[in-house]
C-alpha positions in Angstrom: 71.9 39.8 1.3 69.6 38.6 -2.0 66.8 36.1 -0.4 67.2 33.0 -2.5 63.7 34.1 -4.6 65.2 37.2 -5.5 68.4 36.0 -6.5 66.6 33.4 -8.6 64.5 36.1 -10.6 67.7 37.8 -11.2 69.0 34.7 -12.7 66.3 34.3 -14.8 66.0 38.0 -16.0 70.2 37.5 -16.8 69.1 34.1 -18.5 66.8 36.0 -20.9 68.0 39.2 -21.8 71.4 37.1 -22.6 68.6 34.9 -24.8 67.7 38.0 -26.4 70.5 39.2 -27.1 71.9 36.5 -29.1 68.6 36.6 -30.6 69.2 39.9 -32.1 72.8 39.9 -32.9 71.9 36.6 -35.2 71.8 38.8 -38.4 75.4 39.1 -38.9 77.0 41.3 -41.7 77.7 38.0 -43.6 74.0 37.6 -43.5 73.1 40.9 -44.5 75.2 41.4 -47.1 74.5 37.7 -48.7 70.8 38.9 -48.5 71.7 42.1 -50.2 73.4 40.2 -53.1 70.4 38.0 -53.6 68.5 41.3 -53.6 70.6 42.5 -56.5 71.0 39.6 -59.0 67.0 39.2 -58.6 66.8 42.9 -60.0 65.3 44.5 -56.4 68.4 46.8 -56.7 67.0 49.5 -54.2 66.4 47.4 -51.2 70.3 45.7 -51.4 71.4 49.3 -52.0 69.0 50.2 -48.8 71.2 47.7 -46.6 73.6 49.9 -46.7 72.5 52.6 -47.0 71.2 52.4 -43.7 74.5 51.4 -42.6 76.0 54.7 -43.0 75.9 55.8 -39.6 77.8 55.1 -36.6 80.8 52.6 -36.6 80.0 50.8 -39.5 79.8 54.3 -41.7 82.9 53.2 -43.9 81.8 49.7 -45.3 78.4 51.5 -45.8 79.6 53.7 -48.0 81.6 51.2 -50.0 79.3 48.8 -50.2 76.4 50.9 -51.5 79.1 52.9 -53.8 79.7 49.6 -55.3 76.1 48.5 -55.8 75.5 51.8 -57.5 78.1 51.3 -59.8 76.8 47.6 -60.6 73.3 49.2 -61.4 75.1 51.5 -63.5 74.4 54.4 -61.5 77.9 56.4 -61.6 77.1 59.8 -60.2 75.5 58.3 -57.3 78.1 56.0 -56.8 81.0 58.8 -57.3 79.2 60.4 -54.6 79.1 57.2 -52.1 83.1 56.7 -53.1 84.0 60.1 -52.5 82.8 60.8 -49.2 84.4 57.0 -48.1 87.8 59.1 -49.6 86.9 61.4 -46.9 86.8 58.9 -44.2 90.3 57.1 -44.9 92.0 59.8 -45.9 93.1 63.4 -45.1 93.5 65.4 -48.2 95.1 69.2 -49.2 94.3 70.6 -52.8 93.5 67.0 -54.5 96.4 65.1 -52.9 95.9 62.2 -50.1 98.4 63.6 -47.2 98.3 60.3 -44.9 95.6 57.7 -44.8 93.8 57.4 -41.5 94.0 54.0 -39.3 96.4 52.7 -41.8 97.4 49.8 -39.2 95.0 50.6 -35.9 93.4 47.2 -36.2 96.2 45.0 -35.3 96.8 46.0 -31.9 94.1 47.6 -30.4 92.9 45.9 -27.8 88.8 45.6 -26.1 87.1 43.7 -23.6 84.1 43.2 -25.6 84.3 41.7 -29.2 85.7 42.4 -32.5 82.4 43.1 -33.7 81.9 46.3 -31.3 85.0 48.0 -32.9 84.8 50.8 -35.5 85.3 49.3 -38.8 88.5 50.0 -40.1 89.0 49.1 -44.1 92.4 46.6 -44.6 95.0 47.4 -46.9 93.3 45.9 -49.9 89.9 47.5 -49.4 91.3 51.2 -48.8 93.7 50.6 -52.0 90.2 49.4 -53.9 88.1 52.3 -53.2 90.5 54.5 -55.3 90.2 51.9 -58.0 86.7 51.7 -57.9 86.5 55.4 -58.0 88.9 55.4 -60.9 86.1 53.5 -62.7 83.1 55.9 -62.1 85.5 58.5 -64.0 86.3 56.7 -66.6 82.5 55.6 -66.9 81.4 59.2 -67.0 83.9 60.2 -69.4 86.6 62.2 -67.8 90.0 59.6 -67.6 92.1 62.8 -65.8 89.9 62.3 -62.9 90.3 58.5 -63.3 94.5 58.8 -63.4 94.2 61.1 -60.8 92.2 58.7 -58.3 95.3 56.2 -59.3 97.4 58.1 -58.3 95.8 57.9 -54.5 95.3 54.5 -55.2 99.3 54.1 -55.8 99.8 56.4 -52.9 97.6 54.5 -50.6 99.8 50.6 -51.6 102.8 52.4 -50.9 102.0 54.1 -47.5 100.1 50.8 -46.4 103.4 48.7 -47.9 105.6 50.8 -45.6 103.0 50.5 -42.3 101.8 47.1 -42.6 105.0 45.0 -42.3 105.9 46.8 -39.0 102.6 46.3 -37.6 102.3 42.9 -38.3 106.0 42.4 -36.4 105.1 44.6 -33.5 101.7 42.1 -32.8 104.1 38.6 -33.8 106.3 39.8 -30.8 103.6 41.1 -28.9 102.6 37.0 -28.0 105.2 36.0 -25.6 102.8 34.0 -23.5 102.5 30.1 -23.6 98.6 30.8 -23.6 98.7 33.5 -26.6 100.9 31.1 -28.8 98.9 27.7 -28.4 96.2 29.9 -29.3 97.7 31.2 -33.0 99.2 27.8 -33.1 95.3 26.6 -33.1 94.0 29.4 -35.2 96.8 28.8 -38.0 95.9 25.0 -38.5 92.4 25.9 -38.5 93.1 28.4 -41.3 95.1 26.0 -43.4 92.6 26.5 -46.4 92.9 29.8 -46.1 96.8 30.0 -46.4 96.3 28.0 -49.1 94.2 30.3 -51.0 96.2 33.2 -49.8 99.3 31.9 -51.2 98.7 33.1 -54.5 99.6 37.0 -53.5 102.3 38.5 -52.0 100.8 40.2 -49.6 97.5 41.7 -49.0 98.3 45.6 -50.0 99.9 44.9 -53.6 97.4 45.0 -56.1 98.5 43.6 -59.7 95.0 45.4 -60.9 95.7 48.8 -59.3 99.4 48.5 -61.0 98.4 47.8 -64.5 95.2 50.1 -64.8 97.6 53.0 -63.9 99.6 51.8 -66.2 97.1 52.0 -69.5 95.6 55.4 -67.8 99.2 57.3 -67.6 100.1 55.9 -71.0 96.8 56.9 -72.8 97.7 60.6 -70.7 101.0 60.7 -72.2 102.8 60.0 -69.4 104.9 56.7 -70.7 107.7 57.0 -68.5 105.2 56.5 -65.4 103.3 54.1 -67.5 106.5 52.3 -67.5 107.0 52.3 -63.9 104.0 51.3 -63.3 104.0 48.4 -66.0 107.2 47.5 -64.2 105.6 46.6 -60.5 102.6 44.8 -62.4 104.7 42.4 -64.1 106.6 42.0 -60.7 103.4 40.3 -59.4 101.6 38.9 -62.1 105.1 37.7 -64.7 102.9 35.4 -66.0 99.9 37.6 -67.6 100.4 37.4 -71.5 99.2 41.0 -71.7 101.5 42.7 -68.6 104.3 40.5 -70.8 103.8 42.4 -74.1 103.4 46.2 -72.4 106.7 45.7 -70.6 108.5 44.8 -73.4 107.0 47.3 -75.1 107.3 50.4 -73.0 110.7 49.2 -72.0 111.8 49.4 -75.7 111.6 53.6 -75.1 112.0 54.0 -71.4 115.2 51.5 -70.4 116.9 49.6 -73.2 119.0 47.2 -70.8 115.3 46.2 -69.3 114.2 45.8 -72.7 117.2 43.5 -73.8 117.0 41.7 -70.6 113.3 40.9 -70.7 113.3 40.1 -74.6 115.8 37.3 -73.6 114.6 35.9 -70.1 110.8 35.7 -71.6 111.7 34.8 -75.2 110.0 37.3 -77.0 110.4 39.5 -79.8 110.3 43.6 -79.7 106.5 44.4 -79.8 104.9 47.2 -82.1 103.4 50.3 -81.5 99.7 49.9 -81.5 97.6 51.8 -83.6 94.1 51.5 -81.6 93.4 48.9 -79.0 90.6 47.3 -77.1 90.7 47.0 -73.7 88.7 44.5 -71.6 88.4 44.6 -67.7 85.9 41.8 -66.3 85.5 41.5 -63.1 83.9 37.8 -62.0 81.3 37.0 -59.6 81.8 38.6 -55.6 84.3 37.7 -53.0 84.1 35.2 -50.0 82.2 36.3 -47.2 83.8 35.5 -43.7 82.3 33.4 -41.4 82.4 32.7 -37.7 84.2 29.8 -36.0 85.8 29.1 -32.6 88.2 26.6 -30.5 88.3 25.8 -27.0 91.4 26.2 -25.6 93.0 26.0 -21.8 93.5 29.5 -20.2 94.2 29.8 -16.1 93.1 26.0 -15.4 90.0 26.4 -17.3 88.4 25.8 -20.7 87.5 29.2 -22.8 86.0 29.4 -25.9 88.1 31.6 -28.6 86.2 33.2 -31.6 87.7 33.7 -34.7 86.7 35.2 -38.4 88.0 32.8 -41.1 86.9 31.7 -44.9 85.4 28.3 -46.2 85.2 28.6 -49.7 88.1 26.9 -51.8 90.4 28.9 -54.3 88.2 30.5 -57.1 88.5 29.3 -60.7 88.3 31.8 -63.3 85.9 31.9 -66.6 87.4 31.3 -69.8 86.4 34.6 -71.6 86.9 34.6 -75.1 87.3 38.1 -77.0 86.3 38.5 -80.5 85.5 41.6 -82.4 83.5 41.2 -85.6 84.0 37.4 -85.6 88.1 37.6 -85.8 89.3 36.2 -82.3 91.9 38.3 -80.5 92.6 36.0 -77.8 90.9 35.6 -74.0 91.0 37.2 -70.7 93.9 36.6 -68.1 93.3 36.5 -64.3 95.4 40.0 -63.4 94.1 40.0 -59.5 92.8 37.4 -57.5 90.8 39.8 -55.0 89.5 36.6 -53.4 93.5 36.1 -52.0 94.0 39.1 -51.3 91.2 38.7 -48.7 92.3 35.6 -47.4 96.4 37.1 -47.0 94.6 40.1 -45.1 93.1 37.5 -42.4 96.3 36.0 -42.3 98.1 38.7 -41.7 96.0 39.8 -38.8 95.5 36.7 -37.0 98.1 37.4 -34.6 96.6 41.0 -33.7 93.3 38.9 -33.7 94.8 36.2 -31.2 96.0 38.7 -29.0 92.5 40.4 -28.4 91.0 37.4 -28.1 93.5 35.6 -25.4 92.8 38.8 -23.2 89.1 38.5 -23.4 89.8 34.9 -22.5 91.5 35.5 -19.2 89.2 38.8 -18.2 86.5 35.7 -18.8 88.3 32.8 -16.6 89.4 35.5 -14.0 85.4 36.5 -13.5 84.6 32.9 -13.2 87.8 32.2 -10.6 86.7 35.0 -8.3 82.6 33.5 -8.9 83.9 29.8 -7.7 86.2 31.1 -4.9 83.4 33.8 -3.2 81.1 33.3 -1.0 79.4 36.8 -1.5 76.2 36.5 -3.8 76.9 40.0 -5.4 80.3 38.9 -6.4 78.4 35.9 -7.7 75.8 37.6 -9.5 78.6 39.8 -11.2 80.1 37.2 -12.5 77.9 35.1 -13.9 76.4 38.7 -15.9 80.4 39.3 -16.7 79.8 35.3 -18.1 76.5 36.1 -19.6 78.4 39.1 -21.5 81.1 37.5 -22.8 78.7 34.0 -24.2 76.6 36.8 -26.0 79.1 39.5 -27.2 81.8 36.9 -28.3 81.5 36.9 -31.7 84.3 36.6 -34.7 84.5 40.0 -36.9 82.7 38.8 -40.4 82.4 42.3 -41.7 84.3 43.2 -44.7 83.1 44.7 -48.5 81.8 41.6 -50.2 80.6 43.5 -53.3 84.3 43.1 -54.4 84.8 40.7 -56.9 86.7 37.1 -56.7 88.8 37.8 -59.2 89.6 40.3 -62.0 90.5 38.9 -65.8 92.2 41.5 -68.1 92.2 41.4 -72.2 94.5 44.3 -74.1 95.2 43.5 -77.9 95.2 45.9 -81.3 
């Protein structure tokens, strides 16, 4: 039996490592990486490049990679960052001679299930990050001169939206009919109308794997390859998500001219337009604005077993970006201004979305392992069984945190300018 001084000095040793462990686990990734930024726009480039890299270890090895990939490629650093980029291709992806053969935990992180937070998990890039890594990749190329490379990493990156396309939808389905319980759908039912800004921004995409961006680049890269039946294609599916770009408008009806005369007629008549010439030379402009959302913690308290359980959840405050007018001149003759061609900053917010009810699921088991461990604490007499609760209670206060990691070196939004 525990005398009742021991048993308080166990109480109070349980009191303060729990104390110290929400002291430490205060610096979130939202933190870090917000720190990291600031780092970067005040020109201390090495030490936000050093948050990361000192995150390329252990479980958080992928978004390390990324994340100091992409700072090296904002510093203008492209061999380095060719370097970070291609060993994060090695992570997510299993390749023979070149080729991606399958991507690896292309859907693992809507159902797998753990008793201890989100945050323990290894991190495992969505849809939209793994399709950007090719992307970004694509861009180190094309800034060290050599475009095959570049329309070969778009390839992958084409590869990686259609494999994702084909995996995600099921998942999502399998974790909707995983929550039968009245417990599991009071619980999305309270996360959903506490993400109603978030479907709001997210309803400017699709879906969270289809890149307008990724579409159109491969696009100008197979056409400037000779390739313009694939430019075509690829033309094709951009337009399908962006109709409304001026420039996505023009190479459609353009391409289509060559590569499928009843497209062309078709799309002369429903957009209005006249056939469009044959370039001679062209300038391309690709900005990408400012960085993407950072997620942040929240959490509900919802009934579970006759008892009140707090529920953590990762979700977004800011409001739907506006885009920059950017005007495009070349020796003082206007040629027109950039058009938003991906709104990264949605494709985010559809990603969250989609996994909410994967998210619900994990959470509304940690939420009964907690309220069973404080049922068998009220109905025992036996102090150990006490004592074990109250640390399985002192666990779950400290480890119960929302999953704010993700690659916030992304930008918002990408704006695209093509002209003669």
């Amino acid at each position: 039996m525990i005398q009742p001084s021991g048993r308080r000095q166990l109480v109070q040793s349980l009191g303060i490592a729990a104390a110290l462990s929400a002291a430490a686990g205060c610096a979130t990734h939202t933190d870090r990486s917000a720190d990291a930024a600031a780092r970067f726009r005040s020109g201390e480039t090495d030490k936000a490049i050093a948050v990361f890299d000192g995150m390329k270890d252990g479980g958080n090895r992928p978004l390390g990679l990324i994340e100091s990939g992409r700072y090296r490629m904002m510093a203008g650093r492209f061999v380095e960052s060719r370097n970070d980029f291609a060993d994060a291709i090695d992570e997510i992806a299993e390749m023979e001679e070149g080729a991606i053969i399958r991507l690896r935990d292309v859907s693992r992180s809507f159902l797998a299930s753990t008793i201890l937070d989100d945050t323990s998990r290894r991190y495992l890039l969505p849809g939209f990050e793994t399709i950007m890594v090719f992307q970004c990749q694509a861009l180190n190329h094309l800034f060290l001169g050599h475009p095959d490379s570049a329309l070969v990493e778009m390839r992958r990156a084409v590869f990686a939206q259609d494999q994702i396309a084909a995996e995600y939808a099921e998942e999502i389905a399998k974790a909707e009919q995983k929550l039968d319980q009245d417990d599991e759908m009071l619980a999305l039912q309270s996360m959903r109308q506490a993400l109603s800004g978030v479907s709001e921004v997210a309803g400017r995409v699709k879906a969270s794997y289809l890149n307008p961006y990724v579409w159109y680049m491969s696009s100008i890269l197979y056409e400037v390859a000779g390739y313009r039946a694939n430019a075509y294609i690829a033309c094709k599916k951009a337009f399908e998500l962006r109709p409304e770009h001026p420039d996505i408008q023009r190479d459609v009806v353009r391409l289509s001219a060559t590569e499928n005369s009843l497209d062309h007629e078709r799309l002369i008549r429903e957009l209005g337009m006249q056939p469009v010439p044959e370039p001679t030379a062209e300038i391309i402009v690709v900005f990408e604005e400012s960085m993407i959302s950072r997620r942040q913690h929240a959490s509900i308290a919802l009934p579970i077993m006759h008892t009140i359980q707090p529920f953590s959840f990762p979700t977004y405050l800011d409001g739907g970006y506006v885009p920059s007018v950017i005007q495009i001149a070349a020796d003082g003759t206007p040629l027109g201004s950039c058009s938003p061609v991906c709104y990264l900053q949605s494709l985010a917010y559809k990603d969250l979305e989609e996994k909410m009810p994967g998210i619900v699921l994990r959470t509304v088991t940690r939420a009964i392992s907690r309220a069973a461990a404080q049922r068998a604490m009220l109905q025992s007499d036996n102090e150990w069984v006490n004592m074990i609760g109250l640390f399985s209670q002192i666990g779950f206060v400290v480890g119960d945190r929302a999953d704010t990691r993700g690659w916030y070196s992304l930008p918002m939004v990408v704006q695209l300018h093509r002209s003669p």
